[in-house]
PDB file of N, H, CA, C and O in Angstrom:
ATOM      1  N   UNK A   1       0.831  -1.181   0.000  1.00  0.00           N
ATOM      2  CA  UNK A   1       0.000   0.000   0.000  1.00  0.00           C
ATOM      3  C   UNK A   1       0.879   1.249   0.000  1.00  0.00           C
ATOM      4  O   UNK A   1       1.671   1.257   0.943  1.00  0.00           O
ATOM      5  N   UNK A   2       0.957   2.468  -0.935  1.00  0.00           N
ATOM      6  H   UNK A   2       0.314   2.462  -1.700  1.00  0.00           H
ATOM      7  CA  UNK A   2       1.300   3.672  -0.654  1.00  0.00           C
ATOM      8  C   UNK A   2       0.588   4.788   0.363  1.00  0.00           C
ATOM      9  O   UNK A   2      -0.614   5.036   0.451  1.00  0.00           O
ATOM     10  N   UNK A   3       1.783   5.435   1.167  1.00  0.00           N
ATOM     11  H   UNK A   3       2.760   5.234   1.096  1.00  0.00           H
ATOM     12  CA  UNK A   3       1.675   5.963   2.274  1.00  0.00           C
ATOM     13  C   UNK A   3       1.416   7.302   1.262  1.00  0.00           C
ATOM     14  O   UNK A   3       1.125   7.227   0.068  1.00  0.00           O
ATOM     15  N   UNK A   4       1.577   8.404   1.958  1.00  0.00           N
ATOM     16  H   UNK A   4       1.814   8.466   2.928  1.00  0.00           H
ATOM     17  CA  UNK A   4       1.301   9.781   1.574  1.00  0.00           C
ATOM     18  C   UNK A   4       2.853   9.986   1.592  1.00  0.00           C
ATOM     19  O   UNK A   4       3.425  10.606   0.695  1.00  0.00           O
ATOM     20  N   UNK A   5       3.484   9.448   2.629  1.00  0.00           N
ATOM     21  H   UNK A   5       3.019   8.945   3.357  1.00  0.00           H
ATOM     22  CA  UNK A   5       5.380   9.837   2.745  1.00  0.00           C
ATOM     23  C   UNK A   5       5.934   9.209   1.416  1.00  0.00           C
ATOM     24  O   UNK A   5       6.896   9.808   0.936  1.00  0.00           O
ATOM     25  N   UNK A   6       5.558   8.282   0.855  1.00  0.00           N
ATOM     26  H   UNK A   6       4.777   7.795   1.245  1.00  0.00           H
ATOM     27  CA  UNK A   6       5.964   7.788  -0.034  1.00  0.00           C
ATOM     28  C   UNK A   6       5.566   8.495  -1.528  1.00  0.00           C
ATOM     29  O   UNK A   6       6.371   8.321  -2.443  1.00  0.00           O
ATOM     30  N   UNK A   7       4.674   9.073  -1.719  1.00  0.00           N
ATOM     31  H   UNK A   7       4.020   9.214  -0.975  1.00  0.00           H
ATOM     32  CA  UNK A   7       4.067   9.919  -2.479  1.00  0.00           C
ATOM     33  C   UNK A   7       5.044  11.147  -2.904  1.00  0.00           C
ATOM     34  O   UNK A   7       5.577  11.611  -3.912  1.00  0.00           O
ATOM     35  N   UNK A   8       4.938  11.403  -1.383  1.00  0.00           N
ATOM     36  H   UNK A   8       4.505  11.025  -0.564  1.00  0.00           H
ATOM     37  CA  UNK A   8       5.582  12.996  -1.540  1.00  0.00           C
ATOM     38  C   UNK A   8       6.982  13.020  -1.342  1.00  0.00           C
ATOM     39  O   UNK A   8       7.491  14.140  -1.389  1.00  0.00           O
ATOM     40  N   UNK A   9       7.784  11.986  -1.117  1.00  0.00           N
ATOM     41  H   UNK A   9       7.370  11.076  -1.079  1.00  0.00           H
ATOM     42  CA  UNK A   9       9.451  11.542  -1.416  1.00  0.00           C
ATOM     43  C   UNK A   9       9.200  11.823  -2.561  1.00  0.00           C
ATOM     44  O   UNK A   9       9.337  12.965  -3.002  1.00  0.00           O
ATOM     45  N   UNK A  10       8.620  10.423  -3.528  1.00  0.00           N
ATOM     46  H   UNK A  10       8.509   9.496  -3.170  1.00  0.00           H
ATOM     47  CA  UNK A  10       8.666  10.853  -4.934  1.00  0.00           C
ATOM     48  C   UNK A  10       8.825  12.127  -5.751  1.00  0.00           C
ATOM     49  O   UNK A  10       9.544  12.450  -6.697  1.00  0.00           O
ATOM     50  N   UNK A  11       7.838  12.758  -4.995  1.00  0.00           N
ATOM     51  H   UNK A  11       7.254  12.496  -4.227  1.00  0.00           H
ATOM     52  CA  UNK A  11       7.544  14.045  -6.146  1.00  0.00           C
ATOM     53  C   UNK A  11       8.765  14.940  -5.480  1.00  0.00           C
ATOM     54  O   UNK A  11       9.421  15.656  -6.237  1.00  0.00           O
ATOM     55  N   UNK A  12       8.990  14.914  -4.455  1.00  0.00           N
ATOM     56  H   UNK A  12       8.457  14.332  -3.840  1.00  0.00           H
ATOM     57  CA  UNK A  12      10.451  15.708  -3.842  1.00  0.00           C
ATOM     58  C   UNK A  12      11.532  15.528  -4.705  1.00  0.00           C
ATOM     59  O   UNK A  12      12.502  16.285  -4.724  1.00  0.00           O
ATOM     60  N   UNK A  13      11.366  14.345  -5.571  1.00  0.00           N
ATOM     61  H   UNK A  13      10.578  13.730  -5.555  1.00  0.00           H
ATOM     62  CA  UNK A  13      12.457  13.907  -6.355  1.00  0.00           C
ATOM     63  C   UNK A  13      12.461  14.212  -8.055  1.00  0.00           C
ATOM     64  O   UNK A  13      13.440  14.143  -8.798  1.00  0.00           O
ATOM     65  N   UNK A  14      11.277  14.514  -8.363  1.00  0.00           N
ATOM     66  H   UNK A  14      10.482  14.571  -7.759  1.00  0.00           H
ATOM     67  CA  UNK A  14      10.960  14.486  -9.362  1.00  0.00           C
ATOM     68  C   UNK A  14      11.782  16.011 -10.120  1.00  0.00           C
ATOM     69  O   UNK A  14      12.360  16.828  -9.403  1.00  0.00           O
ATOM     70  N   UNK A  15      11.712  16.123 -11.229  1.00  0.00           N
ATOM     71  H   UNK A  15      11.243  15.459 -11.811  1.00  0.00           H
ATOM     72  CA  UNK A  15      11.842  17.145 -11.780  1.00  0.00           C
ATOM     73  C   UNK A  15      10.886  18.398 -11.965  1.00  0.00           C
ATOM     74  O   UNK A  15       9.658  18.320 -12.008  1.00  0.00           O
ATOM     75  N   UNK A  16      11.617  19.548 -12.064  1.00  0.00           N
ATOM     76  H   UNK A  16      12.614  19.612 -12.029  1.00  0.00           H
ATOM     77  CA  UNK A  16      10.066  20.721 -11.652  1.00  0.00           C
ATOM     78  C   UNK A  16       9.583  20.964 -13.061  1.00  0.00           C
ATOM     79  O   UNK A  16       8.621  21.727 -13.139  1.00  0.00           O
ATOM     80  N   UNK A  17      10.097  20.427 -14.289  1.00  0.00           N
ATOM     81  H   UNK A  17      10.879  19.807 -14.225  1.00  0.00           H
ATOM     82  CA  UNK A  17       9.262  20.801 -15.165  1.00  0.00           C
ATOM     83  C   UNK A  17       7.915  19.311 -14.967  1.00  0.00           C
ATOM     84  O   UNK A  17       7.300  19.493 -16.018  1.00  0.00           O
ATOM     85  N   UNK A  18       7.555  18.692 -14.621  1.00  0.00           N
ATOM     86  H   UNK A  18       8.054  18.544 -13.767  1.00  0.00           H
ATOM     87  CA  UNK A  18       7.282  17.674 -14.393  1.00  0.00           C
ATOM     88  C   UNK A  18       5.975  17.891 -13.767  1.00  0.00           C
ATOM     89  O   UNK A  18       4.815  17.790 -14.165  1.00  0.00           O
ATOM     90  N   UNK A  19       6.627  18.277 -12.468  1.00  0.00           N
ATOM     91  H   UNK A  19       7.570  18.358 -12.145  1.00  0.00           H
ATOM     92  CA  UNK A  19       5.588  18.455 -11.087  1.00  0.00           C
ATOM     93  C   UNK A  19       4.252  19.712 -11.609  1.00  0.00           C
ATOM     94  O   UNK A  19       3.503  19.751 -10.633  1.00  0.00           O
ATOM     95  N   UNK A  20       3.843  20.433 -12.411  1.00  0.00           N
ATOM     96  H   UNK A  20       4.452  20.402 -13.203  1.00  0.00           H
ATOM     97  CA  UNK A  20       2.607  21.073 -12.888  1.00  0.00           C
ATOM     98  C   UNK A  20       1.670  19.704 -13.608  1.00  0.00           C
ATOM     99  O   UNK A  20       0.503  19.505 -13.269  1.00  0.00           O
ATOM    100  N   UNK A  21       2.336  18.895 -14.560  1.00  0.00           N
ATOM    101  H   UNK A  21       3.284  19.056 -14.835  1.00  0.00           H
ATOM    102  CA  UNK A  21       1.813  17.901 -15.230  1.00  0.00           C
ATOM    103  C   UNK A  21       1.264  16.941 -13.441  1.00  0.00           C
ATOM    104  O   UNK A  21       0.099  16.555 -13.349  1.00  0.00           O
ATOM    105  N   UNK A  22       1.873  16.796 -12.711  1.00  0.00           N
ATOM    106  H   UNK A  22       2.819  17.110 -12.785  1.00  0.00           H
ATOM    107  CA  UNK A  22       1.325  16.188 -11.098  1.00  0.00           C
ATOM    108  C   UNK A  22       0.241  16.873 -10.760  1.00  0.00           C
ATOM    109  O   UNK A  22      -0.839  16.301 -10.607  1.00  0.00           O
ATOM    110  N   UNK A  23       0.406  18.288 -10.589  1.00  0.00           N
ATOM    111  H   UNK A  23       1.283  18.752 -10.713  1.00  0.00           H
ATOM    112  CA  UNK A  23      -0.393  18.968  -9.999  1.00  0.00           C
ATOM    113  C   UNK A  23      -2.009  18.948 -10.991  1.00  0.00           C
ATOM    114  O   UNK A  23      -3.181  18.931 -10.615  1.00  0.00           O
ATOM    115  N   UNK A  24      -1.563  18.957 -11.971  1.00  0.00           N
ATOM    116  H   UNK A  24      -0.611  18.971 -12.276  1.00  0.00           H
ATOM    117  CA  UNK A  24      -2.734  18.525 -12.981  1.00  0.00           C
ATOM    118  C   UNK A  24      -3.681  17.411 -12.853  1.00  0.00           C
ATOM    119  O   UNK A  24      -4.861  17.491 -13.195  1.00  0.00           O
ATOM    120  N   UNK A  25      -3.009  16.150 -12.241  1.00  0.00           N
ATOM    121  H   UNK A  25      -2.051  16.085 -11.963  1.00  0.00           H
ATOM    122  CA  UNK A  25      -3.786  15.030 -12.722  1.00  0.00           C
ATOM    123  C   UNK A  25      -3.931  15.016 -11.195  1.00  0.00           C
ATOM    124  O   UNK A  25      -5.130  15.006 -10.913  1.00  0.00           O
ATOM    125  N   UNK A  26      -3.354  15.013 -10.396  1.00  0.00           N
ATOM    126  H   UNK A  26      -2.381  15.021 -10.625  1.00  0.00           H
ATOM    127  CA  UNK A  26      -4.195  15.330  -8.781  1.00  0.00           C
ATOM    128  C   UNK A  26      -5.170  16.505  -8.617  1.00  0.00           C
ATOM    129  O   UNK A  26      -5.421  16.526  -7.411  1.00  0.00           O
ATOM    130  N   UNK A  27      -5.697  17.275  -9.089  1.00  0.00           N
ATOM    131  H   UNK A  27      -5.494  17.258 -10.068  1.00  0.00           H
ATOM    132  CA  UNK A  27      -6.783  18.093  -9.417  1.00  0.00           C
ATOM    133  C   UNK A  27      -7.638  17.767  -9.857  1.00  0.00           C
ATOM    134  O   UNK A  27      -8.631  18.014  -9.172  1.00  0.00           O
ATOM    135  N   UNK A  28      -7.901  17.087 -11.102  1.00  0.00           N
ATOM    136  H   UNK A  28      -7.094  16.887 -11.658  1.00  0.00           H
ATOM    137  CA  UNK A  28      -8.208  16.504 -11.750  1.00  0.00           C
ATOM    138  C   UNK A  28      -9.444  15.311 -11.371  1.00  0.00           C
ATOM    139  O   UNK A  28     -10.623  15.170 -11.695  1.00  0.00           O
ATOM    140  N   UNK A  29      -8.434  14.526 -10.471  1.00  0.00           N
ATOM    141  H   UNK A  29      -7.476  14.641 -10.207  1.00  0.00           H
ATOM    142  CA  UNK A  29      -8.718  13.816  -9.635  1.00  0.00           C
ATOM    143  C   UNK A  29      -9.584  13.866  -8.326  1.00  0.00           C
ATOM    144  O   UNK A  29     -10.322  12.995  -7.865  1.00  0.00           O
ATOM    145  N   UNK A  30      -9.344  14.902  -7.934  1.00  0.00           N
ATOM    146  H   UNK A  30      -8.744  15.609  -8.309  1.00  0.00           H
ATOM    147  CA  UNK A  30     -10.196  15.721  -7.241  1.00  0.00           C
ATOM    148  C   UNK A  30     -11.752  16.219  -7.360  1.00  0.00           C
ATOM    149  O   UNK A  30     -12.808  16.010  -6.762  1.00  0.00           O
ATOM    150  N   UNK A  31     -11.315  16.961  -8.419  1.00  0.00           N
ATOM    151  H   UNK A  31     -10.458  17.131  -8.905  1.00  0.00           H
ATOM    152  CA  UNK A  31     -12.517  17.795  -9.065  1.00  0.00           C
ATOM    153  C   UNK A  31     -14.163  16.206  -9.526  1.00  0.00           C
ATOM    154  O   UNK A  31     -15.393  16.189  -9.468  1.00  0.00           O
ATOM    155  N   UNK A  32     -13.257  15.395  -9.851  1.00  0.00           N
ATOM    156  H   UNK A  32     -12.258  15.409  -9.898  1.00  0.00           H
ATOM    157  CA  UNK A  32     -14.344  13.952 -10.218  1.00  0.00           C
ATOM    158  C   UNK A  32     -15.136  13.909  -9.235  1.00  0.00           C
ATOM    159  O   UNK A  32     -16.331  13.676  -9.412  1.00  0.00           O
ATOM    160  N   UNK A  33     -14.639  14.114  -8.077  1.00  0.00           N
ATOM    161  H   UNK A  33     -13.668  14.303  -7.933  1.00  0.00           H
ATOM    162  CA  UNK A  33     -15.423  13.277  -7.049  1.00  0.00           C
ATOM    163  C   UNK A  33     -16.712  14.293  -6.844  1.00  0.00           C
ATOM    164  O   UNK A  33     -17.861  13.923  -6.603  1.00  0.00           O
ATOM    165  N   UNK A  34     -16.273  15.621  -6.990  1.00  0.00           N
ATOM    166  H   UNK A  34     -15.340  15.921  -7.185  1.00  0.00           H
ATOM    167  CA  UNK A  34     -17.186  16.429  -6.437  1.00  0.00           C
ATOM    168  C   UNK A  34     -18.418  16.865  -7.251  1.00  0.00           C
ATOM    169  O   UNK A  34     -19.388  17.486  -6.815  1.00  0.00           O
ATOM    170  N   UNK A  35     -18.221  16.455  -8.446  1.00  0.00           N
ATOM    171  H   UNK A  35     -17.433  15.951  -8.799  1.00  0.00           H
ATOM    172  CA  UNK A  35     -19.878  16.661  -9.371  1.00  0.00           C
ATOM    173  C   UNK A  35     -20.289  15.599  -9.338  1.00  0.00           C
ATOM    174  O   UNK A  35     -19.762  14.518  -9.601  1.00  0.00           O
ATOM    175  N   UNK A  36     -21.648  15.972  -8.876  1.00  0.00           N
ATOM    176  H   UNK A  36     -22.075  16.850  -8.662  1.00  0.00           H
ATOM    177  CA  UNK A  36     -22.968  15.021  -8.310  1.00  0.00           C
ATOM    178  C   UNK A  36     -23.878  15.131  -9.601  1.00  0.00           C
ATOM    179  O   UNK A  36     -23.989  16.180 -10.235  1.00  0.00           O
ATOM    180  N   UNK A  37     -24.494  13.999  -9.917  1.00  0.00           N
ATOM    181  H   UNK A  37     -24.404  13.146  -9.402  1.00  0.00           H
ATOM    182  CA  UNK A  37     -25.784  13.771 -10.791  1.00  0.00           C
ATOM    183  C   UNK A  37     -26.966  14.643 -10.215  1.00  0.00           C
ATOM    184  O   UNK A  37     -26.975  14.905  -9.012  1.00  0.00           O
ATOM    185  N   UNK A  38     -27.575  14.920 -10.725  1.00  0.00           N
ATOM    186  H   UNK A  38     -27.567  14.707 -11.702  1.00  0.00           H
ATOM    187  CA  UNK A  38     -28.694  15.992 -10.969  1.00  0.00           C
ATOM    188  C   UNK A  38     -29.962  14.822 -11.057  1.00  0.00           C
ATOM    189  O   UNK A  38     -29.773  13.967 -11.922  1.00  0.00           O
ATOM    190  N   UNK A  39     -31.137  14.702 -10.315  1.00  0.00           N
ATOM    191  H   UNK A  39     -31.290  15.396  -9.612  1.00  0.00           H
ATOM    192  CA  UNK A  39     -32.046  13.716 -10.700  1.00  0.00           C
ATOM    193  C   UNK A  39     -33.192  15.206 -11.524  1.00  0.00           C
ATOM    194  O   UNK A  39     -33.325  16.413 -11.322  1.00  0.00           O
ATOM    195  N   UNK A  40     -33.748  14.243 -12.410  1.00  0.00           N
ATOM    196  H   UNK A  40     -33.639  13.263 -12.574  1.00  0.00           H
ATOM    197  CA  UNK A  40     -34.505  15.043 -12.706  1.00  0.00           C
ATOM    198  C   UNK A  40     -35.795  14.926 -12.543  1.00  0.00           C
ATOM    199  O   UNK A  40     -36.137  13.762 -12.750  1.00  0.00           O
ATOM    200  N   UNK A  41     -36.529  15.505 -12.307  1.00  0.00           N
ATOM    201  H   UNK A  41     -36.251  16.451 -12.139  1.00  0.00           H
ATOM    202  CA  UNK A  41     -38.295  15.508 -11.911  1.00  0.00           C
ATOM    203  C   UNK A  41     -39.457  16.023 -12.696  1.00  0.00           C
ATOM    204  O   UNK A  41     -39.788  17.097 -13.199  1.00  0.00           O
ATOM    205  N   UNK A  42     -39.795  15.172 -12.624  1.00  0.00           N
ATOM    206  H   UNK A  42     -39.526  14.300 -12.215  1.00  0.00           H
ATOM    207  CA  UNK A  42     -40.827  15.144 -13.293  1.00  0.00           C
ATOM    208  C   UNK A  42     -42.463  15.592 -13.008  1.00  0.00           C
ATOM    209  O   UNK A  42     -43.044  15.048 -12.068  1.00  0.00           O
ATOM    210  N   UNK A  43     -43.073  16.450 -13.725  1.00  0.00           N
ATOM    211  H   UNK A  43     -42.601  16.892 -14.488  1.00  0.00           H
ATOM    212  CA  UNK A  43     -44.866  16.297 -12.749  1.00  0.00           C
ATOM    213  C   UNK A  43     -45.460  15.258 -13.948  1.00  0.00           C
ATOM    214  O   UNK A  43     -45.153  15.196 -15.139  1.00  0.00           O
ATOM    215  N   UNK A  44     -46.256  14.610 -13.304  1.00  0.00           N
ATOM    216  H   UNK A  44     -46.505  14.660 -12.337  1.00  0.00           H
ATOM    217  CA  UNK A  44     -47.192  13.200 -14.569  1.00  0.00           C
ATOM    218  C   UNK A  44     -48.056  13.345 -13.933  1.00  0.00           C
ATOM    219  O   UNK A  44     -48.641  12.301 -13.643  1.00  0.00           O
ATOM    220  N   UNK A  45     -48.697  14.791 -13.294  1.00  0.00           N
ATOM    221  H   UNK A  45     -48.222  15.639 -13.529  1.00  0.00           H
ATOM    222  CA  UNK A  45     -50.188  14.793 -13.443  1.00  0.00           C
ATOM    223  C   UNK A  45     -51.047  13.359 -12.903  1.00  0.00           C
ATOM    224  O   UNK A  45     -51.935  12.709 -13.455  1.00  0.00           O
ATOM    225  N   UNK A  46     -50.517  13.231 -11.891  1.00  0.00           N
ATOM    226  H   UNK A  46     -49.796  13.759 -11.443  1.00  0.00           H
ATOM    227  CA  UNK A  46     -51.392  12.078 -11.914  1.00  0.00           C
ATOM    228  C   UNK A  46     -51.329  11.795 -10.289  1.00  0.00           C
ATOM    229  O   UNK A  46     -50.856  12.719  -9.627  1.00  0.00           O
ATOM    230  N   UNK A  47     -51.841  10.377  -9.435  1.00  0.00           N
ATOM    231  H   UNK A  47     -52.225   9.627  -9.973  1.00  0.00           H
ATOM    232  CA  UNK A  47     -52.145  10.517  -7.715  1.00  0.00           C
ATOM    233  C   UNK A  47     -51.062  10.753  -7.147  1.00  0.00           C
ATOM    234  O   UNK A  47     -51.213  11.079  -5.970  1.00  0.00           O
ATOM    235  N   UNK A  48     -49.805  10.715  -7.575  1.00  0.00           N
ATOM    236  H   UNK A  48     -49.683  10.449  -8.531  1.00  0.00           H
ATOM    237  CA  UNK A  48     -48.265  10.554  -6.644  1.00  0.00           C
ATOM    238  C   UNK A  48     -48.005  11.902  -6.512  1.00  0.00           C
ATOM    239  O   UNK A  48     -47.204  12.080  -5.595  1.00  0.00           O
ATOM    240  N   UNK A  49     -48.442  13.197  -7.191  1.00  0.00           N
ATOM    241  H   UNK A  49     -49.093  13.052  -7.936  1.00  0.00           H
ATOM    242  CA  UNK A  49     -47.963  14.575  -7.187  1.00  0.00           C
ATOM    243  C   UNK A  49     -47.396  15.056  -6.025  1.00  0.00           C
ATOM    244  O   UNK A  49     -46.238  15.329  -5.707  1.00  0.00           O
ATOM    245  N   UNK A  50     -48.540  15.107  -5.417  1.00  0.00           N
ATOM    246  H   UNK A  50     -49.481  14.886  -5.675  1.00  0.00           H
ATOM    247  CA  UNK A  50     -48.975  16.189  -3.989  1.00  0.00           C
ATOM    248  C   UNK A  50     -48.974  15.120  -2.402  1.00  0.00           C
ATOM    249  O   UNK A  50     -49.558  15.243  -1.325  1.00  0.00           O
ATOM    250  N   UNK A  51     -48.088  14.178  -2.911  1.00  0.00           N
ATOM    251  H   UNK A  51     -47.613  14.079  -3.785  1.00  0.00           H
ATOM    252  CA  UNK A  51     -47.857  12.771  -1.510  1.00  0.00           C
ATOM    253  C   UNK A  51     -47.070  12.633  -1.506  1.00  0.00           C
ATOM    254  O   UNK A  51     -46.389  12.508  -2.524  1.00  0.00           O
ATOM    255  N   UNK A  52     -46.471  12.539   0.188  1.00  0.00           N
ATOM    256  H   UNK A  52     -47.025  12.641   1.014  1.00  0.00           H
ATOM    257  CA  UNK A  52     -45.010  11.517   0.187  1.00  0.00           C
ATOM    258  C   UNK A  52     -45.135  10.459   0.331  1.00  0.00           C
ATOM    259  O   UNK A  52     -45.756   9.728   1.102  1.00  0.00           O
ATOM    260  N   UNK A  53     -44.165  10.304  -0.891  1.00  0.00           N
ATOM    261  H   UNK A  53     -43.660  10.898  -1.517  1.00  0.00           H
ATOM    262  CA  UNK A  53     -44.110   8.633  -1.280  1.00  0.00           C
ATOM    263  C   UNK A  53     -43.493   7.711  -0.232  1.00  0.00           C
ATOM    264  O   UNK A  53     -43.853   6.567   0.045  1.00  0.00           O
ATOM    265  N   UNK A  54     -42.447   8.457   0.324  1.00  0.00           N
ATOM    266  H   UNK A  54     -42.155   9.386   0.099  1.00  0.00           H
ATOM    267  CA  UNK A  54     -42.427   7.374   1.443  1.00  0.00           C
ATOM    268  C   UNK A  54     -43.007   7.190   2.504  1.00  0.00           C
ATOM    269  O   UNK A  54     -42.804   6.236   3.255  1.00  0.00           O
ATOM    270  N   UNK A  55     -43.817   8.116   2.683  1.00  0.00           N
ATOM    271  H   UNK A  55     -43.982   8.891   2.072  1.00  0.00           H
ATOM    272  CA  UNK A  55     -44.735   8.103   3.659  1.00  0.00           C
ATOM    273  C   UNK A  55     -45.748   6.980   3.528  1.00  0.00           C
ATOM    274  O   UNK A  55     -46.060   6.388   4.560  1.00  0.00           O
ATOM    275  N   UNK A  56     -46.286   6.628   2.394  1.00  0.00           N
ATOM    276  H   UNK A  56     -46.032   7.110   1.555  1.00  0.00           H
ATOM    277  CA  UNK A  56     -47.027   6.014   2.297  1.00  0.00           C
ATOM    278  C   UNK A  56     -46.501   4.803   1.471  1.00  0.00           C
ATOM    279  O   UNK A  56     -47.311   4.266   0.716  1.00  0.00           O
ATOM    280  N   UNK A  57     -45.427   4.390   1.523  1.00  0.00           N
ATOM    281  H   UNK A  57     -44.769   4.826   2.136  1.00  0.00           H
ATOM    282  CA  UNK A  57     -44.672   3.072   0.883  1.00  0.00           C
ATOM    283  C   UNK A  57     -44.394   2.666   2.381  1.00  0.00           C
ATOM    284  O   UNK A  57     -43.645   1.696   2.260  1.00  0.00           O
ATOM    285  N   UNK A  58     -44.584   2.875   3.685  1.00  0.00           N
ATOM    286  H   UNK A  58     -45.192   3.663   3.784  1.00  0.00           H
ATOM    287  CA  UNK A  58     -44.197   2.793   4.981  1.00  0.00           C
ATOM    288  C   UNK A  58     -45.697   1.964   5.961  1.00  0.00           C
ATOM    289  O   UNK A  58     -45.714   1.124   6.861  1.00  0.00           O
ATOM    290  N   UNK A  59     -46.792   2.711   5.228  1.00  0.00           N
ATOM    291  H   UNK A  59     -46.779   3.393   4.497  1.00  0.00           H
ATOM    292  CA  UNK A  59     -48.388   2.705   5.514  1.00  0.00           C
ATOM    293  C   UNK A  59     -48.445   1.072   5.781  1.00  0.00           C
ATOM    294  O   UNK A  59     -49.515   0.528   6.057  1.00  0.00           O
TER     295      UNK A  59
END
């Protein structure tokens, strides 16, 4: 398993034209996690509108 010390030896070692191309794909990496799916909703006019559904999937 890689530690974080082991990580950051590496890049201590690395070359600095290098380390922006790092800083890139650890951002990158980052940024994924944090956009969430959007559900989308719907009205269908119809008995489920104006009820909670789990309220009454519970009944």
């Amino acid at each position: 398993m890689v530690t974080k010390e082991r990580v950051k030896r590496k890049i201590d070692h690395m070359p600095n034209d290098l380390l922006e191309k790092v800083y890139k794909y650890i951002n990158e990496l980052t940024s994924r996690n944090k956009t969430k799916k959007k559900f989308r909703t719907y009205k269908l006019d119809g008995q489920f509108d104006n009820i909670n559904i789990r309220q009454r999937a519970y009944e």
